[in-house]
C-alpha positions as CSV (number, residue, x, y, z in Angstrom):
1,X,-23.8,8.8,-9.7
2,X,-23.2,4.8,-9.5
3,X,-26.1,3.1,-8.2
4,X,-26.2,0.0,-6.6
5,X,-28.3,-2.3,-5.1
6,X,-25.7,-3.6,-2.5
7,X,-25.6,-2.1,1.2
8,X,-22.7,-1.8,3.1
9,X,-21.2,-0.1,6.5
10,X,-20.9,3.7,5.4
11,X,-19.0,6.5,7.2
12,X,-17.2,10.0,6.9
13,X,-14.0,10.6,7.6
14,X,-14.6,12.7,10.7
15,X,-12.5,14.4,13.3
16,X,-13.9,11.9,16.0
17,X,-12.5,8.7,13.4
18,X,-9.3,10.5,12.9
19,X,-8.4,10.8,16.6
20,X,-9.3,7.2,16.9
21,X,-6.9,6.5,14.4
22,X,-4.1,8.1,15.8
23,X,-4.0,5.7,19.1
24,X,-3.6,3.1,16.6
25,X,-0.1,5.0,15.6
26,X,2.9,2.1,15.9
27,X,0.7,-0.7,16.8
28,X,1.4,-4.3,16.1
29,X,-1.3,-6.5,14.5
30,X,-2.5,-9.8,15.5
31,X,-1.9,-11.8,11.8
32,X,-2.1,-15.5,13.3
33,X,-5.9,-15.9,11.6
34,X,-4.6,-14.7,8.6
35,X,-1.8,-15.8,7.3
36,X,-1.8,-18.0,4.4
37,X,1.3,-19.5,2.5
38,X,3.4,-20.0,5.4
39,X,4.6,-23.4,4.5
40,X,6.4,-23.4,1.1
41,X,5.6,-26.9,0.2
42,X,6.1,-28.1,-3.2
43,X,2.7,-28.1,-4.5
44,X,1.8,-25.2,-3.0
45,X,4.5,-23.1,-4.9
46,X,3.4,-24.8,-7.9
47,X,-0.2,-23.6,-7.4
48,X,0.9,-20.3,-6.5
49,X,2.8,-19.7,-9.5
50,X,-0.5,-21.2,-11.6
51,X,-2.7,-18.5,-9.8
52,X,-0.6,-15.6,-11.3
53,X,0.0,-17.5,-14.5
54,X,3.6,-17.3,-13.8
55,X,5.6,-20.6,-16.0
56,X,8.9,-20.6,-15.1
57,X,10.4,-23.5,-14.5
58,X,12.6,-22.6,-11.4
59,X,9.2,-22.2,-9.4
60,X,8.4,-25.8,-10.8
61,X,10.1,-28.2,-12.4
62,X,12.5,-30.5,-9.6
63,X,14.8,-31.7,-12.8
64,X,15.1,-28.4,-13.9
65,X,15.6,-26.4,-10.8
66,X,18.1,-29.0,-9.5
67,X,20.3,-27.6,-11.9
68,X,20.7,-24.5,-10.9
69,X,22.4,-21.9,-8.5
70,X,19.6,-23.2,-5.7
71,X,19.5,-26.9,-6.2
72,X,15.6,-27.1,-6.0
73,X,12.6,-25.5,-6.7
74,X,12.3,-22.4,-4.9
75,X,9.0,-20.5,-4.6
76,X,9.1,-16.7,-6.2
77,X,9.6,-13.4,-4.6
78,X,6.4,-12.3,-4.8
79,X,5.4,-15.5,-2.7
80,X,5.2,-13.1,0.5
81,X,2.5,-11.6,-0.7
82,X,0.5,-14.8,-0.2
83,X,1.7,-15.0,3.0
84,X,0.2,-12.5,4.5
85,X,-1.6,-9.8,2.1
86,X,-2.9,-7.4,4.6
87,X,-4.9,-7.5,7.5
88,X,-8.6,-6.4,7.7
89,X,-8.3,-3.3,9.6
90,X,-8.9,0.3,10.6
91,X,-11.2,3.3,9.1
92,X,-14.9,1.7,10.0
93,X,-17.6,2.0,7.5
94,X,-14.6,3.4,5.0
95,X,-13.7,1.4,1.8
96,X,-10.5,0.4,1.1
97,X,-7.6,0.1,-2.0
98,X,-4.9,-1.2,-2.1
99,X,-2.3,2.0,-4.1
100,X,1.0,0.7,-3.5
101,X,3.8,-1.5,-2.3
102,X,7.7,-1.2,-1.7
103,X,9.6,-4.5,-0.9
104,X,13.0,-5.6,-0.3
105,X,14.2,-8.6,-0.3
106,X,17.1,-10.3,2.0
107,X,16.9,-13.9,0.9
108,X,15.5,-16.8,-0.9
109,X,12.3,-19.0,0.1
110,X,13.7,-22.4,-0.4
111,X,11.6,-25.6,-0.7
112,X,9.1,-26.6,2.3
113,X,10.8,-23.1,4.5
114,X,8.1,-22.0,6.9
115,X,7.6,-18.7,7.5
116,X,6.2,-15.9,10.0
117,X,5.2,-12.5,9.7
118,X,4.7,-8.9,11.6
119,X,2.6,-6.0,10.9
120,X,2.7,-2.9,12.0
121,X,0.3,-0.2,11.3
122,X,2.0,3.1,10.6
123,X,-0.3,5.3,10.6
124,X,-1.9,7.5,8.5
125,X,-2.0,10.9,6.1
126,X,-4.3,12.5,5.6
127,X,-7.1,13.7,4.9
128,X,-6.8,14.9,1.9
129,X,-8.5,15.8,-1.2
130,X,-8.9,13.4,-4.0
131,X,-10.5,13.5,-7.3
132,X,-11.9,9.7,-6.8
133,X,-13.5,10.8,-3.5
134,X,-13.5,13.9,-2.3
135,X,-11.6,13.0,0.9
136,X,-9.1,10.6,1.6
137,X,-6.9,9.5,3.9
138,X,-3.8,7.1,3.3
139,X,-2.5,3.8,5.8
140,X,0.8,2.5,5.7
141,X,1.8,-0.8,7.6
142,X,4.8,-2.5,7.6
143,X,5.4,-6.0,7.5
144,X,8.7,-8.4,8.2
145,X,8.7,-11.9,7.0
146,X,11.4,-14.3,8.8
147,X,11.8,-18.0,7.8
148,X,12.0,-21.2,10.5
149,X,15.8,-20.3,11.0
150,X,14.4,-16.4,12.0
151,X,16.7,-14.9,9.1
152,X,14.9,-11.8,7.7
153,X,13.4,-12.7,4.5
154,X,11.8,-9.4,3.3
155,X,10.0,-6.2,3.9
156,X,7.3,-4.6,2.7
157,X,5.3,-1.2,3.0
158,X,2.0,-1.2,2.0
159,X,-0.4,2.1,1.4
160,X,-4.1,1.7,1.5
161,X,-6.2,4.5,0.1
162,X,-9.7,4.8,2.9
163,X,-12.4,6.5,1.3
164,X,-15.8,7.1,1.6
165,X,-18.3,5.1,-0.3
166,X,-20.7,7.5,-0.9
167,X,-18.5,10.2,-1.9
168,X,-16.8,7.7,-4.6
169,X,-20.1,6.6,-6.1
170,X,-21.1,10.2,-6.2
171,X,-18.5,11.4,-8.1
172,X,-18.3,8.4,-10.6
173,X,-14.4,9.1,-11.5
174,X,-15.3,5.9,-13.7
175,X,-18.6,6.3,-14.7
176,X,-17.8,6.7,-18.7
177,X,-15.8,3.8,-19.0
178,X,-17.6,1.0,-21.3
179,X,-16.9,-2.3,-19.4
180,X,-16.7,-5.0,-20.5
181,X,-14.9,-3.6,-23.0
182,X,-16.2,-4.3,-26.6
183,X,-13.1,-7.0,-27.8
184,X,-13.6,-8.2,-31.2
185,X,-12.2,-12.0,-32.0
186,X,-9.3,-11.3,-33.8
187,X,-8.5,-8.8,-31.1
188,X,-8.4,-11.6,-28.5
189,X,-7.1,-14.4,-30.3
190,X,-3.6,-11.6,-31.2
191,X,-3.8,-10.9,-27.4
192,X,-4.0,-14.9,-26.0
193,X,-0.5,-15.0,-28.4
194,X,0.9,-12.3,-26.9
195,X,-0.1,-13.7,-23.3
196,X,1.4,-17.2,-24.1
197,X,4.7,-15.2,-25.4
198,X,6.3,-15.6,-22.2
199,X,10.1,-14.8,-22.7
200,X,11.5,-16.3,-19.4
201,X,16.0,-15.5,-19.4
202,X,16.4,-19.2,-17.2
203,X,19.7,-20.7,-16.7
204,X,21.5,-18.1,-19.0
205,X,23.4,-16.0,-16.9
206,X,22.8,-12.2,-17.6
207,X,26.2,-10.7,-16.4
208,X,25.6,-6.8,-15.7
209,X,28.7,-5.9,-17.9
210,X,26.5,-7.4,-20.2
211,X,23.3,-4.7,-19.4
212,X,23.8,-1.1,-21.5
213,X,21.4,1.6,-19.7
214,X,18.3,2.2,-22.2
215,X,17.9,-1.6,-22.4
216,X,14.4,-2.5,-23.2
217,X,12.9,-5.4,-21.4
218,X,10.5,-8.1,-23.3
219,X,6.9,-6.8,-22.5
220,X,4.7,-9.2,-20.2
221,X,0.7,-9.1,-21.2
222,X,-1.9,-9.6,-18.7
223,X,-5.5,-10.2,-20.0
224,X,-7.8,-9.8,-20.9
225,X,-8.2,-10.2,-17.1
226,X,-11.0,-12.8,-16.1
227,X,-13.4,-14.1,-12.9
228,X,-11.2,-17.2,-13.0
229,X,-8.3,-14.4,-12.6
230,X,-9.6,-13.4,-9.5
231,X,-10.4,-16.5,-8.2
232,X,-6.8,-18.3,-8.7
233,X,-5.4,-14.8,-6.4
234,X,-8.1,-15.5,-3.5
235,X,-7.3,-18.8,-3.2
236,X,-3.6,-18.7,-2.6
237,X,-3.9,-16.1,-0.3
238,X,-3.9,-12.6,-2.3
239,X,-6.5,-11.6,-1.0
240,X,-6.7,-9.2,2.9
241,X,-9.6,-11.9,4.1
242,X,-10.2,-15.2,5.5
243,X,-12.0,-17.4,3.0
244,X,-14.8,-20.0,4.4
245,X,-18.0,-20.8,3.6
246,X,-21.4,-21.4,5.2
247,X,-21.6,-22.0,9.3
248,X,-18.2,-20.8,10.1
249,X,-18.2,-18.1,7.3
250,X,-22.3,-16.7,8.9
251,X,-20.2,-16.9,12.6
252,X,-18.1,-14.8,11.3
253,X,-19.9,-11.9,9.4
254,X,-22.2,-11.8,12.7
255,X,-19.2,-11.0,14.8
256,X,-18.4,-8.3,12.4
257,X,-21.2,-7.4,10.1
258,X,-19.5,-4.5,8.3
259,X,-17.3,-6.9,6.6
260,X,-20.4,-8.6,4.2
261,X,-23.0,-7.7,2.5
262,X,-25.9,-9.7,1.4
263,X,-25.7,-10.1,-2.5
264,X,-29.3,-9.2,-4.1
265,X,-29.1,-11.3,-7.0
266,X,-28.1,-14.5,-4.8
267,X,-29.6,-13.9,-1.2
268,X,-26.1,-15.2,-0.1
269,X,-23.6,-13.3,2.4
270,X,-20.4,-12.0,0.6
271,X,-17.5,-10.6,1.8
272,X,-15.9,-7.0,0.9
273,X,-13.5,-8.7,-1.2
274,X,-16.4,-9.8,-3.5
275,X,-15.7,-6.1,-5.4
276,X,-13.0,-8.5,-7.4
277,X,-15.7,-10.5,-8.8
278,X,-19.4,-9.2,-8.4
279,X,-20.9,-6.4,-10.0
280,X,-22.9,-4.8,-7.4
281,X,-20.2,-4.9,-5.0
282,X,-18.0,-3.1,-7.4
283,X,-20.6,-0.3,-7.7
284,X,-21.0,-0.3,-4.1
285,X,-17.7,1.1,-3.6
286,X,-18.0,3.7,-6.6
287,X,-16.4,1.5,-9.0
288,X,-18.5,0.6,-12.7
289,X,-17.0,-2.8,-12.7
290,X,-15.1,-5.3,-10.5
291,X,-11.5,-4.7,-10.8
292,X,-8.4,-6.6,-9.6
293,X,-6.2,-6.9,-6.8
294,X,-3.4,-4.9,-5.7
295,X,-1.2,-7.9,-4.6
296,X,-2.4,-10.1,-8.3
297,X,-0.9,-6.6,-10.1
298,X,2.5,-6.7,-7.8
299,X,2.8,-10.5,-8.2
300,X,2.8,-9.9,-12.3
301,X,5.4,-6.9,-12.1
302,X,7.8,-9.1,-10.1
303,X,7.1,-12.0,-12.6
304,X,8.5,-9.6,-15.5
305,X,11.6,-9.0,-13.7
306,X,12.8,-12.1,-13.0
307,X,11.7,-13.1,-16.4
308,X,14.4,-10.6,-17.3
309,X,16.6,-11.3,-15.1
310,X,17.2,-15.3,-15.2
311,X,18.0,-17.6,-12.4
312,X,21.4,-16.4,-11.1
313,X,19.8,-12.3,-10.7
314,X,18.5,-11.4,-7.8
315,X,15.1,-8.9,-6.7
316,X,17.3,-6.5,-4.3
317,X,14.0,-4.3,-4.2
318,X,11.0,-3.0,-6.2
319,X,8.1,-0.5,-6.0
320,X,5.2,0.1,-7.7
321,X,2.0,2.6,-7.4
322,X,-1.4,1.4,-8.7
323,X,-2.3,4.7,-10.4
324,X,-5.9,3.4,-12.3
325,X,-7.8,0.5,-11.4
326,X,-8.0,-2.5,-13.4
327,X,-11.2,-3.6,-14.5
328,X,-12.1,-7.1,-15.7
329,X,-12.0,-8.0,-19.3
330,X,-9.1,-5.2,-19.7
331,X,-5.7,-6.2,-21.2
332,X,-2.4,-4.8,-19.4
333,X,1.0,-4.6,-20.6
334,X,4.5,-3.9,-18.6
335,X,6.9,-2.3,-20.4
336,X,10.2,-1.9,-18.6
337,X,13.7,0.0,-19.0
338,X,16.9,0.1,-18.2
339,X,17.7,3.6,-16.5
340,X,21.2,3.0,-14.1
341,X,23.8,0.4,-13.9
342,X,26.5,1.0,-10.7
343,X,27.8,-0.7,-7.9
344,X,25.5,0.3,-5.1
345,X,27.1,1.3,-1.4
346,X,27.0,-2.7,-0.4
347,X,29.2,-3.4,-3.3
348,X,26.7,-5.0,-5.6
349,X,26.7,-4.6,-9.3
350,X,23.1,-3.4,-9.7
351,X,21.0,-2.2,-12.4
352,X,17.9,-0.2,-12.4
353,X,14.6,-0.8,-14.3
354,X,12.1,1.4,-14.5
355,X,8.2,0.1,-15.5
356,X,5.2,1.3,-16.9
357,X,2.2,-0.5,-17.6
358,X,-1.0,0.2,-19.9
359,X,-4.1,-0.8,-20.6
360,X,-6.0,-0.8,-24.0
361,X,-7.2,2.6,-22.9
362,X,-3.8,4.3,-22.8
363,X,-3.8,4.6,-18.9
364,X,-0.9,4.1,-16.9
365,X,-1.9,1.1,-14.6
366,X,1.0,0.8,-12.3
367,X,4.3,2.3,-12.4
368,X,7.4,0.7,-10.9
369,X,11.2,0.8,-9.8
370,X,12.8,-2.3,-9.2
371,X,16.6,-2.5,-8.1
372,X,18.6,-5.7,-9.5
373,X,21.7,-7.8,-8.7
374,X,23.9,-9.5,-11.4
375,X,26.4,-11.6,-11.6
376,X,29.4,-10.2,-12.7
377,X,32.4,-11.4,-14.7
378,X,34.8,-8.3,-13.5
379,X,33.8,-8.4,-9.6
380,X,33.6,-12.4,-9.3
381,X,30.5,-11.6,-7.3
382,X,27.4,-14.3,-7.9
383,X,24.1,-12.2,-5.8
384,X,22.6,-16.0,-5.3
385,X,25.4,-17.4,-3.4
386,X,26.2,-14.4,-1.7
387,X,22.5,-14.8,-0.3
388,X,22.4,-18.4,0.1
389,X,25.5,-18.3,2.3
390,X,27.6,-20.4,0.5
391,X,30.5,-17.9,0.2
392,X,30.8,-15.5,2.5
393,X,31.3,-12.7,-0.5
394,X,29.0,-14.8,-3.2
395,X,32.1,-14.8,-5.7
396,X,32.7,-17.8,-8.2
């Protein structure tokens, strides 16, 4: 069993809770207090795309980005999830993690847009048995993102795994992991490399005749995954919490106490997100080590497709499940493939790319599906234009 010296809210899942739930079925969720990057303003694109250690130019660089298909910076798909990463909600005394997202995407966010947001809460499935917990049950909620003009930007689905504390620190599932994990210097110094080896495709087209299925895309490294890490994805927003301090963040744990804990080592209130970055926390929730969030993970799988892709491709939709969690100090790497290249039922010349992604431990971290449009020479279609409205069929 994982001990800890932290005490939070603790509950079972129990037939009372599930009814509760069930009300809950279809309802829409007040996000106003929540959202985040609703204004893409220059510099906050910029510091967004320095959070998830993302360089690529189009995201910052005015001189460069004028140059291109859009004309300007414009801020990166995975932007939404800073906009609105989830809302605190639900399960009471349950913890909660993040397992996996689905987006599509309709159009671009162009420089200083402003957007909104809905959520919806599904429901639920469950409970069921899981090896991490004994019992589980599984949210989804749905939200829509629209921009100032109210033209659908994107969608997402997001699954949240409730569990119950005590069971997960019980059953330690992670108990024999050695964290940090024992990196020798030459290990790291071959790993920063590898980090810094960011192969970004830019302003050269990638035409789809151009793609052959099996097609191997450069691997991106993450890691080894710091507090600093964390840090950079709370403050843009990654992060299903408001972030404040002192008077106003004390007003606010007394109006809902399950959502802090007071840390023993500091004598400070924290807030449940705190199992990112403080060890007692982490244990709290069954975990042997603070681990990372499940936006931070999504935002790095977009980031290796459109590395891949280049400036004139377009993110129609991607996937991923978060199958292990992962811990700080560990080292990530997505590998993706090249499994189907059609024209899908809109007409679009698409390809498909599968991902996997492993730590140093062999585990499969996250595993993804990401649907891609091309330009292509054949079809005269350009996916950019086509969603930018400049020709009505994007061709030329």
């Amino acid at each position: 069993m994982i001990e800890s010296k932290v005490k939070m809210a603790e509950a079972e899942i129990t037939e009372e809770l599930i009814e509760e739930m069930k009300k809950r079925r279809g309802k829409k969720l007040y996000v106003e207090d929540v959202l985040f990057h609703d204004r893409a303003t220059k510099r906050a694109i910029e510091r967004f795309a320095d959070a998830i250690g993302d360089p690529n130019p189009l995201w910052r660089d005015r001189e460069y980005a004028r140059n291109t298909i859009y004309g300007d910076i414009v801020a990166p798909p995975s932007w939404i999830l800073s906009v609105l990463s989830g809302v605190q909600f639900g399960w009471k005394g349950l913890a909660g993690f993040h397992i996996s997202t689905e987006i599509k995407f309709f159009r671009p966010i162009m420089l200083d847009d402003v957007l909104s947001c809905e959520s919806v809460y599904v429901g639920f499935e469950g409970p069921k048995k899981s090896r991490f917990a004994g019992k589980v049950v599984i949210d989804t909620f749905r939200e829509r993102y629209f921009n100032q003009k109210g033209e659908l930007i994107a969608v997402s689905i997001r699954k949240i795994l409730r569990a119950e504390r005590k069971s997960a620190r019980v059953r330690s599932y992670y108990e024999g992991i050695k964290l940090p994990h024992p990196w020798k210097e030459d290990e790291l110094k071959k790993i920063e490399e590898e980090v810094m080896n960011v192969k970004i495709r830019g302003s050269e087209i990638r035409y789809w005749e151009d793609v052959k299925v099996g097609e191997e895309l450069p691997d991106l490294v993450k890691g080894p995954i710091g507090i600093m890490d964390i840090i950079s994805a709370i403050s843009v927003g990654l992060a299903p919490a408001r972030i404040c301090g002192q008077a106003v963040a004390l007003e606010e744990y007394r109006k809902r106490p399950a959502w802090a804990f007071r840390d023993p080592e500091t004598g400070a209130m924290e807030p449940l997100l705190a199992v990112h970055y403080n060890k007692e926390a982490a244990k709290a929730m069954g975990l042997p080590y603070p681990y990372d969030l499940g936006p931070q993970r999504q935002c790095w799988y977009i980031q290796h497709i459109t590395n891949w892709m280049g400036d004139d491709g377009w993110l129609k939709s991607c996937s991923a499940e978060y199958r292990r969690f992962v811990f700080l100090s560990d080292v990530i790497r997505f590998k993706g493939k090249v499994t189907r290249k059609y024209v899908d039922e809109e007409g679009e010349p698409v390809v498909e790319i599968e991902t996997n992604t492993y730590n140093q431990r062999g585990e499969n971290v996250l595993i993804g599906k990401a649907t891609v449009v091309l330009p292509s020479k054949k079809m005269n279609t350009h996916p950019v234009k086509k969603r930018l409205g400049r020709e009505e069929d994007g061709k030329g």
